[in-house]
Structures are given as C-alpha cells and as structure tokens.
N, C-alpha and C positions, 0 to 999 in steps of 0.2 A: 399854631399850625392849622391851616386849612382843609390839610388832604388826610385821610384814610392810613394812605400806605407813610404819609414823612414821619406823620403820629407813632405811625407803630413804629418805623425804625429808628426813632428819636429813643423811644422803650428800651430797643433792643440793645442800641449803643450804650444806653447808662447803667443797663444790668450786664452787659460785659465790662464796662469801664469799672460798677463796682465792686464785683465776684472778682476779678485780678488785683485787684486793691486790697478784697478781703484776703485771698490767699496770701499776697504778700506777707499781709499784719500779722496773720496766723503765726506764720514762720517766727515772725519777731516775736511777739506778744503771748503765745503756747496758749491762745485764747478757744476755747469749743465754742462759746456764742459769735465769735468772729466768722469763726470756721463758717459755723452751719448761716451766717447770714453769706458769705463768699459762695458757696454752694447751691446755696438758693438764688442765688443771682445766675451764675455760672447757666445753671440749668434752664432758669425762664430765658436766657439768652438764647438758648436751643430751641427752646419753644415758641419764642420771638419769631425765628425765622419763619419758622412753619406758618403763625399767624399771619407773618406780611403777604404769603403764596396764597391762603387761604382768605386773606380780605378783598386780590384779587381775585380769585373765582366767584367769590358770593355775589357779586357784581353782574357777572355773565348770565347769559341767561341760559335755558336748560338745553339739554342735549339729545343727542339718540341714544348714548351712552349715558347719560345723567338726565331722564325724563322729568324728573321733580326738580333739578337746579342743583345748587351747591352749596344752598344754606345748612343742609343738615354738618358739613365740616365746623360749622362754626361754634355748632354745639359739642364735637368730639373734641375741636382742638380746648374750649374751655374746660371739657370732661380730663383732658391729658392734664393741662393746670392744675386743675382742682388736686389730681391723684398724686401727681410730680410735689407738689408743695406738700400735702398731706403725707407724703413718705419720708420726706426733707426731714418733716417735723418728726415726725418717729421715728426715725434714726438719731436725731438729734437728741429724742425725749429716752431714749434707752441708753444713749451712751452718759447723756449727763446723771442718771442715777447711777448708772456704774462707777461714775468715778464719785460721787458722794458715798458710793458703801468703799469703796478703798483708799479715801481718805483727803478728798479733793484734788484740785492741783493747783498750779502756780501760775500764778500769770504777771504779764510787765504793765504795770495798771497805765503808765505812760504812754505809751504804744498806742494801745487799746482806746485812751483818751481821744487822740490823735483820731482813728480810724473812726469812732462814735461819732467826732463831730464831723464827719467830710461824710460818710456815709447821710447821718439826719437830713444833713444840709443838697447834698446831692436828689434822695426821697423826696424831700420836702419838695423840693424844683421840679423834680418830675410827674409827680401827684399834682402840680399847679400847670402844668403844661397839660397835661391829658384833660385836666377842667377845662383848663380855656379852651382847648381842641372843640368841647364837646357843643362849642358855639357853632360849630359849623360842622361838623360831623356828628349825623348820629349812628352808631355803631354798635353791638354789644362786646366786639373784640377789642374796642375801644376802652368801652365800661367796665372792662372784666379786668383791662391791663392798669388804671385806674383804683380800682379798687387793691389790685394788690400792691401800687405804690405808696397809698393810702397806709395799708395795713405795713408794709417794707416802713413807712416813715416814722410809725409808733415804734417797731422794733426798733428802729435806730434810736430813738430818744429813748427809750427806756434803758436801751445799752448803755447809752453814755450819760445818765442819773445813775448807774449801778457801779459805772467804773470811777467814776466820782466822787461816789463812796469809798469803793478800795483807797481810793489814795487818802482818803479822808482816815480811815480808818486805821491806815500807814502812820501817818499823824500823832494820832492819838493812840498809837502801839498796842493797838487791838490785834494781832499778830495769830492767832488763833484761829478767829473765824476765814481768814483771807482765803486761802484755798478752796473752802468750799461757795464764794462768792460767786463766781463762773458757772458751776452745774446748778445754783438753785436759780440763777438768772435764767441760763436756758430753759429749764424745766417752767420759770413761772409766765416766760414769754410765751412756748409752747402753747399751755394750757390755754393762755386766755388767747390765741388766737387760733387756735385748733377750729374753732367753729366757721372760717372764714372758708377754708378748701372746701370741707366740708358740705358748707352749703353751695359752694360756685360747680362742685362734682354733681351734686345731686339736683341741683336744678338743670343744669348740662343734659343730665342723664333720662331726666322726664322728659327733655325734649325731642332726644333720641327714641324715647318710646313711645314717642307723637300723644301725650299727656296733653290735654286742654291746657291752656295758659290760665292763670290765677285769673279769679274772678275780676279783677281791677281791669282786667284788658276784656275778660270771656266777657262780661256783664254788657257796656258799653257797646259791641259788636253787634249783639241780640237786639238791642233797640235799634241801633242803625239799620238792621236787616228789614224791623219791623216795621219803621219808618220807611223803607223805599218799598214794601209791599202795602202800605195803607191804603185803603180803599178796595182791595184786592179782596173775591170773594174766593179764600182757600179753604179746606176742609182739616190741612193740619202744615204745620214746618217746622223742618227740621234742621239745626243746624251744628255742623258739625265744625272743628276748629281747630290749625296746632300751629305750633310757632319753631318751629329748627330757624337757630340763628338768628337774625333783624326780619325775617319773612314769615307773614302771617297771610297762611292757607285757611281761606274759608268755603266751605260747601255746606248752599241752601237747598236743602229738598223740599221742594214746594209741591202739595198734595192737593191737584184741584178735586172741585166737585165733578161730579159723572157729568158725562158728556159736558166738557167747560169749551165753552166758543170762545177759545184765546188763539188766537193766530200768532206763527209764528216771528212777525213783526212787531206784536203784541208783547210776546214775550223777549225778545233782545231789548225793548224797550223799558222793561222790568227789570231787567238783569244790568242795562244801563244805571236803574234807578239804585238799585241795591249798591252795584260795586261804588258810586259814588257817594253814596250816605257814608259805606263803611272806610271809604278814603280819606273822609271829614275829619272819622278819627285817628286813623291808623294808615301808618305807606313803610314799607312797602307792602301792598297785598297783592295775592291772587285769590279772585273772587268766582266761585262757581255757583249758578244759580241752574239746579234742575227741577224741569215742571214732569209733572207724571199726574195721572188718574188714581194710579193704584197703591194704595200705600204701601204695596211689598218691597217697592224702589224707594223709599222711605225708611223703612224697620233699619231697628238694629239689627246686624247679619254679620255674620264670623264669616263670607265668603262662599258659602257653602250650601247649597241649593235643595232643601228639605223639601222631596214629595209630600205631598198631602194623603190622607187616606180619604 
C-alpha cells in the first residue's frame, strides 16, 4: 500500500475482523487470553478510526485556529494507544490472578487452537503489510500501528504454542494443571509485553510536552545548523527543537556581534542555508532562523520579562 490513509484503514479492518472473531471464540472456547486479545482488537479498531482523521490533518497545514499545525494529534492519538493497551493489559493481568487464586478455569483447547492459528496468521499479514507500506510512507501513525501488529503477532503465537500444549497435556492425562493454563498464559503474555504501551505512552507524552527529541535526531540537526551558518561571524546560537508527531520544529537563535552589518538579504540568505542543510537530514521541518544583537532574545526565559535593578 502506497497511501497514508489505505495503510491505516487496511489496520483498522483487521483489528475489527479480529476482535469479532475473538469474541466469538470466547463464547465457544470460555478462553480469558482469547477474550483480552478480541478486546484489544475491538478497541485499537476504535482508535483506528480516530488515527485515519488524524493522519489526515497532520498533512494540512496550520491555521488561525491551529497556528502550530496538527501534528501535536499525532502524538495524543499514540498517547490514547499506549494508555488504551496498557489498561487492556491490566485488566486482563488482575482478572487472570483472580481466577488462579479460585482455582483456574476451563477452556475448549480445540476452539482455542482454531482462533491461535487464524489470529498468528492474520498478525503476521498485517505486521508485513505495514513494513512494506513503510516503502513509501513515512509516518509515525504508521510505525506505531506496526509495532503493535508486531507485538499482537507474538501474542498470537505464543497463544497458540500454549493451547498446543493443553491439548498435549489432554493426551498425556495431565488433567490437573489444565485450568490453570489460561491465567498463567495471560499473566506471562502481559508481563513480557507490558513494556511496549508503556514506552509508545511515554514517548507520546514527551512530545506533548515539547521534550527535545533523542539525541540520534537532536545531535545530527546541530551540525546541520552549524554547517549552513559556517563562515558566519556569531557571537553565540542557540538552538532549540521538538518533534509532535512526523514534524520537526527547529528555532536557531543567532547572537551577532554588536553592530553586525548583516543585511536583511543577508540574512534570508542564511536562513535559506540553514533550513536546507537541516532538510538534508530530516523533512518534514519547520525551520526558524532568528538573528538579534542582544543575547536576551537568545536566553533561556519561562516567558516572563524580569526587570533588572
């Protein structure tokens, strides 16, 4: 897929196609890791939509009503993912000890087989569709839906090596442990991937609070800056950085020396040079390059305009 918006609605459809599939099996199978993967589906289906509306605006450019644009959505709608999945799991993660302290439960390992494989195998498809997408799109709503099909395609396989076992165990008239197969499966899926919303919340969330971007992008930008001011005699620069959603806002404060005979042809010239060094590495940007004399339009400042004595 080529486009932005078939990408995500390609998503949206496989996680309704396999939340309704999960519920079904539920029903049949009395499965809780069934449950909570139909649920988690169910839900990014909801949040799918929201993504598609949102992959259109980040596109648009800014407004009177939205002066900075509409990437910062891009960051809440992966902030709502991250917390949406992360709650999935801990409901999931309290109800499966609950029912290990009252004495497991039962499930139809056959059912359950059935849904493991068509689930893996649907995951697995979709996590290969969002790669190949990412040939021609680059997106983080993209990357972020990706990564959770990725992570959806382990839970499927490990589900169905676990119900595998039940029936293995059936077999071999291990009849004991069965009931409690189910809650420690969810509990051990939980656990090892609890770290995944986690961290798609909290880097979301840095971006919402206009947090510089990891050195791997901050680093890279500072040299580009510095390369299209080479030759320039400044007295200091400053540059500041943040990245809400695929868009990365940069503003250089450039501190000439006193009285600097830079004209201001001079300077869109400069500002030319910058925003283009810094496009080499990184698109989309907005690049602001300010010249000033006095380093006070330079300092760090909280907004707020401290008299001098």
């Amino acid at each position: 897929m080529k486009s932005e918006s078939s990408t995500l609605a390609f998503s949206a459809f496989m996680a309704l196609l396999i939340g309704c599939v999960g519920i079904i099996a539920t029903l049949a199978s009395n499965s809780q890791a069934i449950l909570l993967d139909g649920l988690f589906n169910l839900i990014y289906f909801s949040v799918a939509l929201v993504t598609i509306k949102v992959s259109k605006l980040a596109s648009r450019p800014d407004s009177e009503a939205y002066p900075f644009g509409y990437s910062y959505f891009e960051s809440l709608v992966n902030l709502c993912k991250g917390l949406l999945i992360l709650g999935v799991s801990i409901f999931a993660l309290v109800d499966a000890i609950a029912a290990l302290i009252t004495g497991g439960r039962e499930i139809s390992a056959g059912v359950a087989v059935l849904y493991a494989l068509f689930a893996t195998a649907a995951c697995s498809l979709t996590a290969w569709v969002m790669h190949r997408s990412q040939r021609h799109v680059q997106s983080p709503l993209v990357s972020a839906d990706k990564l959770n099909w990725v992570v959806n395609s382990v839970i499927s396989a490990a589900v169905l090596a676990a119900f595998c076992l039940v029936m293995l165990f059936e077999q071999l008239g291990w009849l004991a442990i069965l009931p409690y197969v189910d809650s420690v499966l969810v509990i051990a899926v939980v656990v090892l991937c609890l770290g995944v919303p986690v961290r798609m919340a909290s880097q979301a969330l840095q971006e919402l609070l206009n947090k510089t971007p990891e050195e791997a992008i901050a680093d890279p930008v500072r040299q580009a800056v510095a390369r299209g001011l080479a030759n320039v005699d400044t007295a200091e620069v400053r540059v500041r950085m943040v990245r809400p959603g695929r868009l990365l806002y940069v503003i250089v404060h450039v501190v000439l020396p006193e009285e600097p005979n830079v004209s201001i042809t001079i300077q869109d010239e400069l500002r030319g040079r910058v925003d283009e060094e810094v496009r080499r590495y990184y698109s989309p940007v907005v690049c602001d390059v300010v010249f000033t004399a006095n380093t006070r339009w330079a300092a760090p400042s909280c907004g707020m305009l401290v008299e001098k004595a």
